[in-house]
N, C-alpha and C positions, 0 to 999 in steps of 0.2 A: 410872732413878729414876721413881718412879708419881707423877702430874700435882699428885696433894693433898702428898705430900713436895714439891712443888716450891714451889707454893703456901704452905706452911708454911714455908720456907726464906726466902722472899720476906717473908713478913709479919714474921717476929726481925728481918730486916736493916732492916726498914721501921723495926721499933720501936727497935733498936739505934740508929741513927741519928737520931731523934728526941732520944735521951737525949743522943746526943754533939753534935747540935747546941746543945742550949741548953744543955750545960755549955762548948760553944765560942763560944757568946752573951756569958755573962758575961765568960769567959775574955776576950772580945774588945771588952766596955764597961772592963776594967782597963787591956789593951793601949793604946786611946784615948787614957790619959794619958800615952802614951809619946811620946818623936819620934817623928817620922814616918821610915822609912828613906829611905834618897835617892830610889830605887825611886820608891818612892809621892809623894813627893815632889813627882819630876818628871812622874811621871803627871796629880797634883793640878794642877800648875800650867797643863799644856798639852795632855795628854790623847793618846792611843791613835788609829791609823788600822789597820780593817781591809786586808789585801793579798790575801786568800784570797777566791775566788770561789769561791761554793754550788756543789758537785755534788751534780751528775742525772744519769738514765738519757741525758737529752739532750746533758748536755753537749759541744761538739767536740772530738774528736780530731784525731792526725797520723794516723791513717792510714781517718779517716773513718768506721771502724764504732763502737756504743756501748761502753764499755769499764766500764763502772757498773751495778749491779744490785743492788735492794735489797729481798729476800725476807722478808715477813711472816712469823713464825712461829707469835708470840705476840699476841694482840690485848687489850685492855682491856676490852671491851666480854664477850667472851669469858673470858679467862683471869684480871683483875684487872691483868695487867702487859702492857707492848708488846716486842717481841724482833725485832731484823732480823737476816737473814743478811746479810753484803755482800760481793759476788764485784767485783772490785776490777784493773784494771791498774794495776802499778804508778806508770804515768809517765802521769797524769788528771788533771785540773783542776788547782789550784793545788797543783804539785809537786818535789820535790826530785830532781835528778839526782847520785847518789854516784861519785864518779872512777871504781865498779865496772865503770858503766855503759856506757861506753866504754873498757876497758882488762882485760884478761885477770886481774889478780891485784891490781887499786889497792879503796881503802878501801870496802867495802861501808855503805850509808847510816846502821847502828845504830855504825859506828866513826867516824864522824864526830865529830871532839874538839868536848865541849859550847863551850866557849870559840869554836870557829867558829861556831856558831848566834846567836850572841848580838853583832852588829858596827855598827860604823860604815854610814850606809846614803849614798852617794853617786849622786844621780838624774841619768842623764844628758838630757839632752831633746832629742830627735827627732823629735818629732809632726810638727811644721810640715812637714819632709820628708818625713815618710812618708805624709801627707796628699796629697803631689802624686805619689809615688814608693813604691807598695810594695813593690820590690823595694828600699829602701834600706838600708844597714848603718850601725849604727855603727863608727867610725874612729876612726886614732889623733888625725887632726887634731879630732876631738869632746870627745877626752879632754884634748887640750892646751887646747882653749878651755875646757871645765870647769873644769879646774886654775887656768889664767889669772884665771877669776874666783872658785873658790873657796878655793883654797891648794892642797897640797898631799894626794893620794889616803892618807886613813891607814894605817896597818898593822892586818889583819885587816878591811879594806873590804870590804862587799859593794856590788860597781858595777853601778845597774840602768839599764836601756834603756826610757826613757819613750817610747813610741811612737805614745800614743793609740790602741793598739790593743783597749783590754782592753776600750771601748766597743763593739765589736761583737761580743762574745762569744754574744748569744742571736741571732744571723742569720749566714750563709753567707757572711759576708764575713769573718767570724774566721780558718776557712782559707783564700777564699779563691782557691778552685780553681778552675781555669779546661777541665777536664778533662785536662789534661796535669802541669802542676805546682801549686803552691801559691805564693801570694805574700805574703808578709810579711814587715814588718823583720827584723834578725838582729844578732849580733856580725860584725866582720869578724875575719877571723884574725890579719891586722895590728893588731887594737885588743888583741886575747888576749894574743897574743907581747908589747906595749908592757906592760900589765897584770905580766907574769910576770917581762918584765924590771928591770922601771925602779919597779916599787911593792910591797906587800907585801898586796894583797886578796887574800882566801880565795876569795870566792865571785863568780859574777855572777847576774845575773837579768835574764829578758826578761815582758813582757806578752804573749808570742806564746807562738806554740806550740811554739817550739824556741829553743834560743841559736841555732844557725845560722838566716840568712833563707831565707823557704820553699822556692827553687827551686832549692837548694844541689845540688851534685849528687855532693857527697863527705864531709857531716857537720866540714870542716875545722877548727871550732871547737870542738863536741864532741872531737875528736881530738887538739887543741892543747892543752886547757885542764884536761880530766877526768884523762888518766893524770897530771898535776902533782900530781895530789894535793887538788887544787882542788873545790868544785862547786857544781852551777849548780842555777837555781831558774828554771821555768818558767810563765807563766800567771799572772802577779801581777795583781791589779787593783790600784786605786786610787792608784797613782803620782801621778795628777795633784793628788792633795792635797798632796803630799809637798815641802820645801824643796830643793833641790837639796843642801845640806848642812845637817847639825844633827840630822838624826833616826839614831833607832838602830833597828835591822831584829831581830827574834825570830824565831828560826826555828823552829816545833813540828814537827820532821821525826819519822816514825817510825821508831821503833826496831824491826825484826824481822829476824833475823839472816839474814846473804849478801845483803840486796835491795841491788838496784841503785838504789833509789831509793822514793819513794812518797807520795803526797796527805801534804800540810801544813797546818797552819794557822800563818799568817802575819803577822806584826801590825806596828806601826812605833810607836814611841814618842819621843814629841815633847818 
């Protein structure tokens, strides 16, 4: 297509939308007098926590090289409009892992039932440990103290590992390498198997950079938790806003058919 048809394509959709905004304007001064749906509701009353850390060409990875790139195409200054290419791994920043991802033939990330994206968000807290200890896991005795004080893990939970980790995301202590392994909290596979046996959560999440802690040396929780059918979310920030129970976790996972997984945005509703 020559660059003025492209231009021209651009400016209809410019003006089409102009129209459809202020006939969504009004539409949305009548709406006003409606209830509020519950949704908004509870948004209105106690309001949203982002989970999703900004990627960059910088961001860290697990295996250390940049895995983000995001190519200029189109400029404004130039063209009238902005266009990036973005070459992409899939398991980068703040990310979904789909049971594909460790498991030969389990749910690839666009078959994820919407109903799981959308759960109970259960914070476990671990800072204080892994403040003195980065090599430490979460356990089942973590999840039994959890419980002890919050009730009962719901059905369709997502159980996340507050770690205090997600603070050192822009410095070399996020992976944490020491040039042989990596150090940082993790699931333990004893907390996985209690998870699968004894509750009904879909998902976990860590602030790190893997569910398993860094210097695993056989993925055992990846291995436990993913072929179930289950799956996990990587790289969370903002936990420490978070209640330990009471908020509900949104999961914007992409949809593109067979991944194993891929960049989310993530949010927590209070």
């Amino acid at each position: 297509m020559c660059d003025i048809c492209v231009m021209n394509k651009v400016k209809d959709k410019m003006l089409s939308r102009r129209g459809f905004l202020g006939t969504a304007a009004a539409a949305g001064a009548g709406a006003a007098l409606l209830p509020a749906s519950p949704v908004a509701a509870a948004a209105h009353g106690t309001g949203f926590a982002d989970l999703t850390h900004t990627l960059h060409p910088g961001f860290p990875t697990f295996f250390g090289e940049p895995q983000f790139k995001a190519d200029q195409l189109f400029n404004f200054a130039n063209d009238g409009f902005n266009l990036f290419n973005l070459t992409v791994n899939e398991h980068t920043g703040t990310h979904v892992d789909a049971p594909l991802h460790f498991s030969a033939d389990g749910a690839s990330v666009d078959e994820i039932p919407l109903g799981q994206l959308i759960a109970p968000l259960c914070v476990v807290n671990i800072a204080a440990r892994a403040a003195e200890d980065a090599d430490t896991q979460l356990t089942p005795d973590d999840l039994e103290a959890w419980i002890a004080a919050n009730g009962d893990i719901p059905e369709n939970a997502c159980v996340a590992m507050h770690s205090g980790w997600a603070a050192k995301v822009d410095g070399e202590g996020y992976r944490n390498f020491d040039g042989t392994a990596m150090h940082f909290p993790g699931f333990h596979v004893e907390a996985v198997q209690m998870l699968m046996e004894s509750t009904g959560a879909m998902s976990i999440a860590v602030d790190t950079l893997s569910l398993d802690f860094g210097p695993s040396p056989d993925f055992a929780t990846h291995y436990a938790w993913l072929p179930s059918g289950r799956f996990g979310i990587e790289c969370l920030a903002g936990l420490d806003a978070l209640p330990a129970a009471g908020a509900t976790i949104i999961v914007g996972a992409p949809k593109h058919r067979g991944g194993s997984g891929g960049p989310a945005r993530i949010f927590a509703m209070m």
